[in-house]
DRENLUMGU-856806 format. One line per 10 residues: their letters; for each residue x, y, z of N, C-alpha, C. Coordinates in pm, whole numbers. Layout:
BEGIN
a> X/Y/Z/X/Y/Z/X/Y/Z; ...;
//
This chain:
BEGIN
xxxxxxxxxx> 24928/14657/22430/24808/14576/22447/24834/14460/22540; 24746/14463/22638/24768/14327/22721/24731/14188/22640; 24803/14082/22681/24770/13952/22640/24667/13854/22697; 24603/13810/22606/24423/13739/22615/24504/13661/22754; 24446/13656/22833/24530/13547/22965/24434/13448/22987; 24329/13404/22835/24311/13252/22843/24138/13234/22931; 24119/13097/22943/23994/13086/23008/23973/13169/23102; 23823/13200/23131/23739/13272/23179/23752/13276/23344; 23822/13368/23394/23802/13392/23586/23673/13405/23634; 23608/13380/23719/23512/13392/23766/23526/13540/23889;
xxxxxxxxxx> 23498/13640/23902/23514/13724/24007/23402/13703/24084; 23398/13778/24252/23274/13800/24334/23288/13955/24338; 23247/14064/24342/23267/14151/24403/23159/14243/24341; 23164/14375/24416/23038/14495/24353/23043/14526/24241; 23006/14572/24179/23004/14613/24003/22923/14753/23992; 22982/14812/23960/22947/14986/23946/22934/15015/23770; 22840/15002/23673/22840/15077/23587/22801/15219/23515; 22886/15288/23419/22830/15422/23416/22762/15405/23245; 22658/15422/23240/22645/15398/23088/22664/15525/23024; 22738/15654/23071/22743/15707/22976/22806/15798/23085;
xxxxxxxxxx> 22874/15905/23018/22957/16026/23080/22806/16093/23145; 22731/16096/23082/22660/16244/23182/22544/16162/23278; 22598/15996/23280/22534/15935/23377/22616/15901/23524; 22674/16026/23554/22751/15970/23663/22703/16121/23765; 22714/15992/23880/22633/16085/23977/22485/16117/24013; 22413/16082/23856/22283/16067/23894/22202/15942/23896; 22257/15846/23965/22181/15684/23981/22091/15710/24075; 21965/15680/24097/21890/15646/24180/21845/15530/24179; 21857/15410/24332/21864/15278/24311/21721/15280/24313; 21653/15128/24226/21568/15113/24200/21520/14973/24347;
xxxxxxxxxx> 21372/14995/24313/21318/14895/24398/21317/14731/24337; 21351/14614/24381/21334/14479/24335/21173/14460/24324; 21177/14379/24215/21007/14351/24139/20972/14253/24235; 20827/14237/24317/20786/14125/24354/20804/13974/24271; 20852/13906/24362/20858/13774/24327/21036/13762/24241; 21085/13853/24206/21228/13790/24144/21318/13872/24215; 21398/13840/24316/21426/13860/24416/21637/13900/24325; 21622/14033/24339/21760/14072/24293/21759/14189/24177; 21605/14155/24086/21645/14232/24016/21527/14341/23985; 21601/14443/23962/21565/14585/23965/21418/14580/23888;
xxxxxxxxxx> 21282/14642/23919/21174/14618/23853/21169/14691/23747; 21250/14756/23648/21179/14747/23536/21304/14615/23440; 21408/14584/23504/21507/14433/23475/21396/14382/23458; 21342/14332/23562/21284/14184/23573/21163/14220/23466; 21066/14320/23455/20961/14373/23306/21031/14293/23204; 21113/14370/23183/21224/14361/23028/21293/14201/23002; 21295/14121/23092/21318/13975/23091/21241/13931/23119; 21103/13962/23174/21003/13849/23232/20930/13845/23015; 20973/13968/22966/20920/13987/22828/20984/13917/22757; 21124/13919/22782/21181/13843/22660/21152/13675/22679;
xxxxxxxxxx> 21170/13665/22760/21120/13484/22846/21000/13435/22797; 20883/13536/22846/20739/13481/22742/20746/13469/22625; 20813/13570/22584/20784/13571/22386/20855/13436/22363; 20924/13327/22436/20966/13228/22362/20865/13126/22426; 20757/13156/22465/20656/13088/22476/20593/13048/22634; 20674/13069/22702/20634/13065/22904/20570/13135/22921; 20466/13084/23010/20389/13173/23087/20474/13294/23159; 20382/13392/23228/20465/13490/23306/20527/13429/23432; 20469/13370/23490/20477/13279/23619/20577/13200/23628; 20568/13123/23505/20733/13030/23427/20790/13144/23460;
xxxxxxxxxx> 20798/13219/23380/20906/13334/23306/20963/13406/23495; 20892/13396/23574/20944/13483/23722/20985/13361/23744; 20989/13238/23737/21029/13129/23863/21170/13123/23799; 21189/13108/23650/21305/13094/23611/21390/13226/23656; 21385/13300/23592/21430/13449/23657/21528/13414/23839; 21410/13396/23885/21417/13352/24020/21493/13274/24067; 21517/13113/23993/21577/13058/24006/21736/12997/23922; 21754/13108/23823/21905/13087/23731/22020/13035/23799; 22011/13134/23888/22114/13152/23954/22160/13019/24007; 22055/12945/24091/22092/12840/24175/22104/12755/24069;
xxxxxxxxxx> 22008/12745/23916/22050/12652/23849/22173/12638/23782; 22234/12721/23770/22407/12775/23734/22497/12681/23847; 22439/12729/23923/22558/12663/24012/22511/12473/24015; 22399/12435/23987/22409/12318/23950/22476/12291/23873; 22440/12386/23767/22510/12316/23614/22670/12323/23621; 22736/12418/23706/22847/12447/23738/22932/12299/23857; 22845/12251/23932/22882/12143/24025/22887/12029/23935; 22784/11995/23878/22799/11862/23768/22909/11880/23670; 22907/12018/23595/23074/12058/23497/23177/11962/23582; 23234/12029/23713/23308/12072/23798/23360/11932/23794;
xxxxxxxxxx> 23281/11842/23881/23255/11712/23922/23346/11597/23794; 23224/11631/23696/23309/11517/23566/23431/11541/23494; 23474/11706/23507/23633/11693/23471/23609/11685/23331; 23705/11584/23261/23748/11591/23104/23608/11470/23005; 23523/11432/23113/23443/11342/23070/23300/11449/23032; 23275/11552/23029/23170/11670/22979/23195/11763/22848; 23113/11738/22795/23135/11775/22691/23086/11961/22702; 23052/11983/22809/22984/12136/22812/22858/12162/22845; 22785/12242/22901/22632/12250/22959/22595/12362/22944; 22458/12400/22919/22347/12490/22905/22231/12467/22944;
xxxxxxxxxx> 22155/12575/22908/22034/12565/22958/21928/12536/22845; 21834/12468/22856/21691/12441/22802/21628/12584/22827; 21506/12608/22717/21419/12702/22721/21331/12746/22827; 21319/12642/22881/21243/12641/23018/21348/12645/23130; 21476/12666/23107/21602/12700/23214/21661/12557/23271; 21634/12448/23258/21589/12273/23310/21791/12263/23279; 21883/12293/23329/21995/12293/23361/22061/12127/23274; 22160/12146/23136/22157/12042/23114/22341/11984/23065; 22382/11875/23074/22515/11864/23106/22561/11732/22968; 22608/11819/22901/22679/11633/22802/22782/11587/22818;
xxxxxxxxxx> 22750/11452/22819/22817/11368/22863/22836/11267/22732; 22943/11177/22748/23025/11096/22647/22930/10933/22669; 22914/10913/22798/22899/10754/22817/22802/10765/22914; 22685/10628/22955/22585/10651/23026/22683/10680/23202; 22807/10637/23220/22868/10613/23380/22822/10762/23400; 22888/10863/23303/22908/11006/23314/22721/11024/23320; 22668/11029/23236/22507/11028/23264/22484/11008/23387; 22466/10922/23453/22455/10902/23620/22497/10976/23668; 22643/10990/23697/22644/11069/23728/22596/11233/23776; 22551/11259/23648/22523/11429/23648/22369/11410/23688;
xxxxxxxxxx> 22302/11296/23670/22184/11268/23722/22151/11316/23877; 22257/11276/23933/22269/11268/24060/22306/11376/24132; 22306/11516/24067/22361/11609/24070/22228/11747/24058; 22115/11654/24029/21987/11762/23955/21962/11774/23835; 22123/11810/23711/22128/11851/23660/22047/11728/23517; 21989/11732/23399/22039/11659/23341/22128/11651/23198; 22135/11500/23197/22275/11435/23131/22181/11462/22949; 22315/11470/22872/22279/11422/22743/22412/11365/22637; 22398/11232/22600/22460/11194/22577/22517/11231/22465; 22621/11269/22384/22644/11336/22255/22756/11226/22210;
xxxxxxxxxx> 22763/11292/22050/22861/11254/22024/23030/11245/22032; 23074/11435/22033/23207/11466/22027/23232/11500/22134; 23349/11484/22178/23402/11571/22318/23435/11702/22340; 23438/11764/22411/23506/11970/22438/23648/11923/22346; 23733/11848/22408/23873/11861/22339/23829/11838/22163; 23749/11760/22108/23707/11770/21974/23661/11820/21895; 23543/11964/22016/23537/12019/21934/23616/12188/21947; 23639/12165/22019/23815/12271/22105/23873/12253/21924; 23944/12135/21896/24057/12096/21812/23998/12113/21653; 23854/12146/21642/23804/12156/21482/23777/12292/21518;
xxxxxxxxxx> 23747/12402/21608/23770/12554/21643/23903/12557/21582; 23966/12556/21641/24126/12544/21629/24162/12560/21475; 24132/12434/21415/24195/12459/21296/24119/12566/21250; 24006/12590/21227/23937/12677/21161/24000/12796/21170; 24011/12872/21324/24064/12968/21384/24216/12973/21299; 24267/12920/21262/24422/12860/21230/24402/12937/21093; 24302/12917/20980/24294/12944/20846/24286/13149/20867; 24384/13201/20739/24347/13360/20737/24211/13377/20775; 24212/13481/20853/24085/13519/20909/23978/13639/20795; 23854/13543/20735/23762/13578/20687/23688/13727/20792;
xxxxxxxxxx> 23682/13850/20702/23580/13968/20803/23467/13922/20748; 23374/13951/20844/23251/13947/20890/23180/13803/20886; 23269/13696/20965/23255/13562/20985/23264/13548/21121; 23242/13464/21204/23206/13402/21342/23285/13234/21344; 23338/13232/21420/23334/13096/21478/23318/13000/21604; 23223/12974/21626/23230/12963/21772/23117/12840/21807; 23147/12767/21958/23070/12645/21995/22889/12673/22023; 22811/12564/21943/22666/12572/21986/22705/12435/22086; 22654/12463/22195/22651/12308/22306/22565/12284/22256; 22454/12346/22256/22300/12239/22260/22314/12143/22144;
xxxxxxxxxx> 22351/12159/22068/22368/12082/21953/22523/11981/21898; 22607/12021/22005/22729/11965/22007/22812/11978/21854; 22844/12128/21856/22879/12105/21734/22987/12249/21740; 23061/12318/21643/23122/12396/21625/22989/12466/21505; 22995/12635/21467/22928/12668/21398/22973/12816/21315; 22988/12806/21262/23081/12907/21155/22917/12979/21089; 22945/13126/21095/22837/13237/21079/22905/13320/20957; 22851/13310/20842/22892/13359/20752/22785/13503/20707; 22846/13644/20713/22754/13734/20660/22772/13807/20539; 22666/13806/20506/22684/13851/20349/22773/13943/20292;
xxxxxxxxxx> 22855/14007/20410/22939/14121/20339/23032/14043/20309; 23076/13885/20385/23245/13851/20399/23254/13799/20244; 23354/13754/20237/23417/13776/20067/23543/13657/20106; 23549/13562/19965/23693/13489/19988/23670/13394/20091; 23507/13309/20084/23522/13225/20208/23538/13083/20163; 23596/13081/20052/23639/12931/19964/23728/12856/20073; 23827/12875/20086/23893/12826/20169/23869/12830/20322; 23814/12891/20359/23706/12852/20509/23612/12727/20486; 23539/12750/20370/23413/12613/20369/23482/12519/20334; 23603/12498/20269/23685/12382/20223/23720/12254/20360;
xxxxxxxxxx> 23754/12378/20469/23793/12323/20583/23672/12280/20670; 23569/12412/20654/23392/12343/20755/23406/12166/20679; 23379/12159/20538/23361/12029/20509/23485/11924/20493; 23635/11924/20526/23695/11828/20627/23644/11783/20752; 23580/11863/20814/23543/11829/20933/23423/11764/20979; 23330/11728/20884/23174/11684/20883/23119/11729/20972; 23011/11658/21074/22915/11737/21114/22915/11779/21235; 23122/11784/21291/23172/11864/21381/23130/11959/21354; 23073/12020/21206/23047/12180/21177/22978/12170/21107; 22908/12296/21148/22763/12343/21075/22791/12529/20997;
xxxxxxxxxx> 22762/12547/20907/22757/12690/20853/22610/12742/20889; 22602/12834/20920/22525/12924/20872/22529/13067/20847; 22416/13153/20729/22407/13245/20681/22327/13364/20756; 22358/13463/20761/22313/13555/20804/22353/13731/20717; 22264/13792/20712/22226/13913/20665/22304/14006/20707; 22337/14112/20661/22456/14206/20681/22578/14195/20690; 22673/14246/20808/22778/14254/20802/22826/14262/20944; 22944/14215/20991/23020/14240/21164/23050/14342/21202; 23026/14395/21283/23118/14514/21292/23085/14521/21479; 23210/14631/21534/23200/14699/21694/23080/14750/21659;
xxxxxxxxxx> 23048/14792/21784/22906/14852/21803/22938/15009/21847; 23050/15068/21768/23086/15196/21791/23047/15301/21685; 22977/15406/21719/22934/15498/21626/23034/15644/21624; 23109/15604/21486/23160/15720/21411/23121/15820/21436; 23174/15987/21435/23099/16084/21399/23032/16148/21502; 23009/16114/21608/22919/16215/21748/23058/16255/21806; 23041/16391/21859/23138/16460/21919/23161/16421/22038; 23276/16367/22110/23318/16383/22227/23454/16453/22205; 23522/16467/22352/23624/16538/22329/23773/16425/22349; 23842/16531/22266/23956/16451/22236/23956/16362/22121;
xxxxxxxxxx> 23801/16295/22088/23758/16225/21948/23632/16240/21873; 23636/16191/21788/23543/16118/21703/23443/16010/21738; 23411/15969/21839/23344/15870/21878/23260/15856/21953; 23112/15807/21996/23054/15771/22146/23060/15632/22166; 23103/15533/22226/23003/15480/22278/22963/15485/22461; 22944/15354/22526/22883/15343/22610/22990/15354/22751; 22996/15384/22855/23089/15332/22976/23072/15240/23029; 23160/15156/23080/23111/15025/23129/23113/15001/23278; 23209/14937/23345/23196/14857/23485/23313/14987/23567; 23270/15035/23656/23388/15141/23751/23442/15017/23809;
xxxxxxxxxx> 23573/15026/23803/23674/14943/23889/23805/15018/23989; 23848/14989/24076/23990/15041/24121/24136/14940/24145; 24209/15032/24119/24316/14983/24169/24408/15095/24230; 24510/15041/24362/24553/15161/24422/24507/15302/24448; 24376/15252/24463/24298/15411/24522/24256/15515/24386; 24315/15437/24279/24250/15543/24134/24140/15485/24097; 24041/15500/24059/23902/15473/23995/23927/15439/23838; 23895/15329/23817/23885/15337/23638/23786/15260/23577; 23723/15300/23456/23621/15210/23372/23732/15121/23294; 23620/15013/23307/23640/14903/23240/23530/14890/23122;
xxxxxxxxxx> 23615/14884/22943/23550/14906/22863/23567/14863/22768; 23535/14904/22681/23614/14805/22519/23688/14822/22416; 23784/14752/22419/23942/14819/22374/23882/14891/22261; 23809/14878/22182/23807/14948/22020/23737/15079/22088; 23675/15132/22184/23657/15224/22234/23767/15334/22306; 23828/15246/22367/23923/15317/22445/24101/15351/22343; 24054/15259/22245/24180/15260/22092/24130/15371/22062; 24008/15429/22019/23971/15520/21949/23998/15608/22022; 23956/15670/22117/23953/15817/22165/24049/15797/22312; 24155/15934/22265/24266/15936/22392/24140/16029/22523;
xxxxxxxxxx> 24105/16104/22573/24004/16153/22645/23875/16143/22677; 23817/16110/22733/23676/16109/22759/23613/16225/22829; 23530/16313/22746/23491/16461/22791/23422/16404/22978; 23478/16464/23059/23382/16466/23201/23449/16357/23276; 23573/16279/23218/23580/16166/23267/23711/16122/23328; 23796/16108/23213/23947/16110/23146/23976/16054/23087; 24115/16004/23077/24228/15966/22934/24185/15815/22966; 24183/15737/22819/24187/15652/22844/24319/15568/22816; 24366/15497/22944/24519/15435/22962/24550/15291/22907; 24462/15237/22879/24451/15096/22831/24351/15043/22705;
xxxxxxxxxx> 24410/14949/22610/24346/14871/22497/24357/14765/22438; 24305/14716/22426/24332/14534/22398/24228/14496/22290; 24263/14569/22162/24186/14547/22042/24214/14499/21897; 24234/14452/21824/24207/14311/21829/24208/14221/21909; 24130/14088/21906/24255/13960/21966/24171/13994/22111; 24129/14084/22153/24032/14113/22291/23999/14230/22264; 23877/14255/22333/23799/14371/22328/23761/14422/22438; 23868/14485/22519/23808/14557/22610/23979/14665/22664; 23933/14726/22741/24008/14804/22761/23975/14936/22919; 24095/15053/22943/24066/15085/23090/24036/15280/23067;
xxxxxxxxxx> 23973/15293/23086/23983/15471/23120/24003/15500/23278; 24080/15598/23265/24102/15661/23372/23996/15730/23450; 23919/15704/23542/23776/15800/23584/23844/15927/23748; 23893/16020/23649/23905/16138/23751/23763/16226/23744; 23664/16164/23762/23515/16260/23752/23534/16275/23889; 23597/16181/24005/23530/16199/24154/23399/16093/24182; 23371/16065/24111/23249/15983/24137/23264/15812/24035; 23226/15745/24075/23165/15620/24052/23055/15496/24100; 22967/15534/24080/22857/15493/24115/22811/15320/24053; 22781/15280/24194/22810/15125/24191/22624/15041/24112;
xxxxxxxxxx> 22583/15129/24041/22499/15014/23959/22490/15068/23852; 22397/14938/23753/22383/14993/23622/22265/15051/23574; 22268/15178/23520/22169/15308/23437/22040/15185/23363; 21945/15236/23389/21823/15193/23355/21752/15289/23264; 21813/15384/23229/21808/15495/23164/21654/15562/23194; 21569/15562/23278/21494/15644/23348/21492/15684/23492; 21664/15752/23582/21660/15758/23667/21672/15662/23782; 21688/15520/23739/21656/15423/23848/21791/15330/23812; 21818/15231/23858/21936/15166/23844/21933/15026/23858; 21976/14869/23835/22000/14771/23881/22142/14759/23953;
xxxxxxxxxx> 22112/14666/24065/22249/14670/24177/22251/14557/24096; 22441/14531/24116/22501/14438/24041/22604/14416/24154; 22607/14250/24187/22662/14200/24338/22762/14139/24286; 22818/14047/24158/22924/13983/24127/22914/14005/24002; 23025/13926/23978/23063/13869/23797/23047/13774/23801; 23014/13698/23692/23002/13571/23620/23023/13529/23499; 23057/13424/23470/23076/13355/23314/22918/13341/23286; 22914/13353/23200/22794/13294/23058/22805/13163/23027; 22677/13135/23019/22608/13000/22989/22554/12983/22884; 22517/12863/22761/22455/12913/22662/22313/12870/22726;
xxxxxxxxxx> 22202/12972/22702/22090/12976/22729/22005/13047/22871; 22146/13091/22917/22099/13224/23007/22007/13316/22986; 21940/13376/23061/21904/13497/23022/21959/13605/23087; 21963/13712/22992/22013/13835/23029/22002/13946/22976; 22033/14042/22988/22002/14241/22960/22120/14297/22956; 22110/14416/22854/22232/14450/22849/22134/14630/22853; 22253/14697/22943/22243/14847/22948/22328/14933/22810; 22273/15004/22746/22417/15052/22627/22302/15218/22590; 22426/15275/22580/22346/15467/22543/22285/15469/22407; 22264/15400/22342/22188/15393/22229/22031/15316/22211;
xxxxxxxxxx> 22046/15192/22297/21929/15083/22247/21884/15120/22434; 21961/15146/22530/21891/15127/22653/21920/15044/22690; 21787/14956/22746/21742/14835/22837/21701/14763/22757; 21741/14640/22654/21727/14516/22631/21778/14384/22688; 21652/14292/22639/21700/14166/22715/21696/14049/22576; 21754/13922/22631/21728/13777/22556/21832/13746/22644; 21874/13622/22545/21933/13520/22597/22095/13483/22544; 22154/13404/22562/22331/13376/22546/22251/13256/22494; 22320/13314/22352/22359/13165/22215/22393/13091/22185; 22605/13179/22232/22688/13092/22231/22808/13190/22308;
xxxxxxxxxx> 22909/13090/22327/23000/13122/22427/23141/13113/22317; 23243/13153/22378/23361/13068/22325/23369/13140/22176; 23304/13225/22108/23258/13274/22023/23430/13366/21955; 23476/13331/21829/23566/13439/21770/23470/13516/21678; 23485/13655/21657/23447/13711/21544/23544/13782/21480; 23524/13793/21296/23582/13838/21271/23547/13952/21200; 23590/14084/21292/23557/14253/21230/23670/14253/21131; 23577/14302/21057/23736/14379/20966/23811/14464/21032; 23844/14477/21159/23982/14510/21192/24049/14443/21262; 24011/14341/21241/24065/14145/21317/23982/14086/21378;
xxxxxxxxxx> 24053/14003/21431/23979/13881/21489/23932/13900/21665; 23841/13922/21739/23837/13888/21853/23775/13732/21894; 23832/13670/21969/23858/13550/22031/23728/13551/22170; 23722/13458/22201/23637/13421/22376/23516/13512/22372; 23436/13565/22280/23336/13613/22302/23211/13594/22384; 23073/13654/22378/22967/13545/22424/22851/13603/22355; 22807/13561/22249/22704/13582/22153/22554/13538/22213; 22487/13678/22214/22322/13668/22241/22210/13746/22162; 22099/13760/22191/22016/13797/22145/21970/13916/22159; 22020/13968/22244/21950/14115/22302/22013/14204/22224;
xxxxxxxxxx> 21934/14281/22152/21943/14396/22073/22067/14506/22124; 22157/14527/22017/22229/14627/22083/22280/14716/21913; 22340/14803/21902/22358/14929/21801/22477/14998/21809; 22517/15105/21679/22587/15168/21690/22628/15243/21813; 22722/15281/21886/22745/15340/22041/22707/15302/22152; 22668/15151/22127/22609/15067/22280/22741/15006/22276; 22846/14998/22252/23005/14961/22305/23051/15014/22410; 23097/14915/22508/23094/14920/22609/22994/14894/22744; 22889/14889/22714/22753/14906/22769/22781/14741/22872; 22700/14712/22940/22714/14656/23059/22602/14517/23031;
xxxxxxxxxx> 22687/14341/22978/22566/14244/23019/22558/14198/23150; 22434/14192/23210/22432/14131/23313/22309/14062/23295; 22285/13974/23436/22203/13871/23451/22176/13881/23615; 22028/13987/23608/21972/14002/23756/22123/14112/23801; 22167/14053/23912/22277/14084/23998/22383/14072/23940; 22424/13993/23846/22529/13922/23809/22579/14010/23700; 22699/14101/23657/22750/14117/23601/22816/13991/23491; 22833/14041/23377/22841/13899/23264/22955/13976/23143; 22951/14089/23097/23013/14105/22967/22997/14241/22961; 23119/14294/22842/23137/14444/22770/23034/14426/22651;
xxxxxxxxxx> 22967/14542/22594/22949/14552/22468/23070/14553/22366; 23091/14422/22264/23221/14432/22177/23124/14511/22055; 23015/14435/22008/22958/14402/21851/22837/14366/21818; 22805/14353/21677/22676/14317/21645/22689/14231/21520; 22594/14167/21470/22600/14146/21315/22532/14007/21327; 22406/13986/21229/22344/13871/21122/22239/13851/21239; 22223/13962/21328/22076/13977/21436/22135/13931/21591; 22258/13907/21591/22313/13911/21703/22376/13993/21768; 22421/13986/21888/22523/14065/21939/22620/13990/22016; 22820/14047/22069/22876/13971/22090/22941/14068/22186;
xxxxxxxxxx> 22950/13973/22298/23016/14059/22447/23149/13986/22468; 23237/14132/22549/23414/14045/22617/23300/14024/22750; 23360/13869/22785/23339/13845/22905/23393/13951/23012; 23353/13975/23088/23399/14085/23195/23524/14029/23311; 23510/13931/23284/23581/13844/23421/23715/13863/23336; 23732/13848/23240/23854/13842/23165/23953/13976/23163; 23866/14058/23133/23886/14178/23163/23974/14251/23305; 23879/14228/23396/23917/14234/23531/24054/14190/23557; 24087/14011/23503/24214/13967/23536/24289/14046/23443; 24288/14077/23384/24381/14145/23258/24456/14287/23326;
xxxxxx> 24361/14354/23390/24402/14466/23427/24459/14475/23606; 24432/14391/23646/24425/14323/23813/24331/14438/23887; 24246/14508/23827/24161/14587/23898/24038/14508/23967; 23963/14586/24055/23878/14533/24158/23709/14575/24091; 23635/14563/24106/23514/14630/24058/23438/14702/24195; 23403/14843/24184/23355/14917/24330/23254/14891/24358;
//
């Protein structure tokens, strides 16, 4: 198993996903929707939907769409700029790009930048160091731990299956209102479905990002996928896994083909131009062979969960619906490649950043 190699790389390059073995070879690229300039028209449908239902007009809902991107890289220049004085940035509902800060100097600052400032209480290293310990205590299954910015806080997700969380809440309340609990319904688990035939295993889920290195073609996918099954019927062996502790992993693609966008699952495709890190309050869609084409938004970042078959670390927890055998499946944002399908659980879902991935394996994306 390769070793987590730490904060998040940013890549540029093409991004080829296959959402599924018998989706290769038949992509047909799709046309861009008037007015949101990048992404594939039934993308931009499926997010201009999830965007209204939190209350924007459609018009809102295309300008934001439209404009993420550039607001990222604001929110990314003001980060950049203040160094160890930011406490972390996201986005507002209406996308309004926003940056915390410790003291009003730092406020001005980010003022001056577009972005805006909000003054909080704790710092990243503070609440980095109450993660930490938490992360530190035996790891509770079907628990979460991971940073809400908007609220400046650390937030521990407890689901009704986990068991033995005495000594987890002992530690949430050392820490006061660095941490917040909350409850949620069911249970954690990969988003891998038992039991459908492929060959060589027991398993389906989804294919993810075609990458190369030295002239061989390989998917990039998710280690509890590529742990499970040595072959992929139509495809090949898969050579790499990083499960626990990271979730993603490499198959070998001797099909001959890899086709550079992601399955829209009616024949048509979104082009995908880079990678990117996640923001909390992005919006985005995820492709997976079970649920399809869903969209929402990034929750939280920085995210550990804990499956009962360990702990994965650096996640990025959102809203968009995903299911049994959507592992592996492809988040992106418009153009922007973003994350693997890891998981699901308490109405969420939780992606490996993709960028991480990439460095892990030193492969290229086609």
């Amino acid at each position: 198993m390769k070793p987590n190699p730490g904060r998040r790389k940013t890549a540029r390059s093409t991004i080829a996903l296959l959402a599924g073995a018998t989706a290769i070879g038949f992509l047909t690229p799709a046309t861009a929707a008037a007015g949101v300039d990048g992404y594939a028209a039934e993308v931009a449908d499926a997010a201009i939907a999830s965007v209204t239902a939190k209350g924007l007009t459609e018009a809102q809902a295309k300008q934001l769409l439209k404009t993420q991107e550039a607001r990222a890289n604001t929110l990314n220049t003001a980060l950049g700029a203040l160094g160890d004085r930011q406490a972390g940035g996201y986005f507002e509902t209406d996308g309004t790009p926003v940056v915390n800060v410790l003291d009003q100097a730092a406020a001005a600052q980010v003022s001056a930048t577009g972005a805006v400032a909000k003054v909080v209480k704790y710092s990243l290293s503070q609440l980095e160091a109450a993660q930490s310990k938490l992360e530190a205590l035996p790891a509770v299954a079907h628990t979460s731990i991971g940073k809400d910015t908007k609220t400046n806080q650390i937030v521990v997700t407890i689901a009704d299956a986990a068991q033995g969380t005495g000594a987890l809440l002992s530690a949430v309340g050392a820490l006061g209102d660095q941490v917040r609990v909350q409850h949620v319904a069911g249970e954690m688990t990969p988003a891998i479905l038992n039991g459908e035939a492929i060959t060589g295993g027991g398993s389906r889920c989804s294919a993810g990002f075609n990458t190369n290195k030295g002239g061989q073609n390989y998917i990039v996918d998710a280690g509890h996928c590529t742990g499970a099954v040595a072959n992929w019927d139509g495809i090949g062996p898969s050579v790499e896994a990083s499960f626990p502790g990271n979730d993603y992993g490499l198959i070998q693609n001797n099909s001959g083909d890899a086709p550079g966008a992601v399955t829209l699952w009616n024949g048509s495709t979104q082009a995908i131009t880079s990678a990117g890190n996640a923001t909390q309050g992005q919006e985005i869609c995820k492709s997976g062979s079970t649920t399809h084409l869903t969209c929402g938004s990034v929750t939280g970042t920085d995210v550990t969960v804990n499956y009962p078959q360990g702990a994965v670390s650096g996640l990025i927890q959102t809203s968009a619906s995903v299911n049994s055998g959507d592992s592996g499946g492809c988040l992106f944002a418009g153009s922007v490649g973003v994350g693997i399908t890891s998981g699901m659980g308490g109405g969420s879902s939780f992606f490996q950043p993709v960028t991480e991935a990439l460095s892990a394996y030193g492969v290229s994306l086609n």
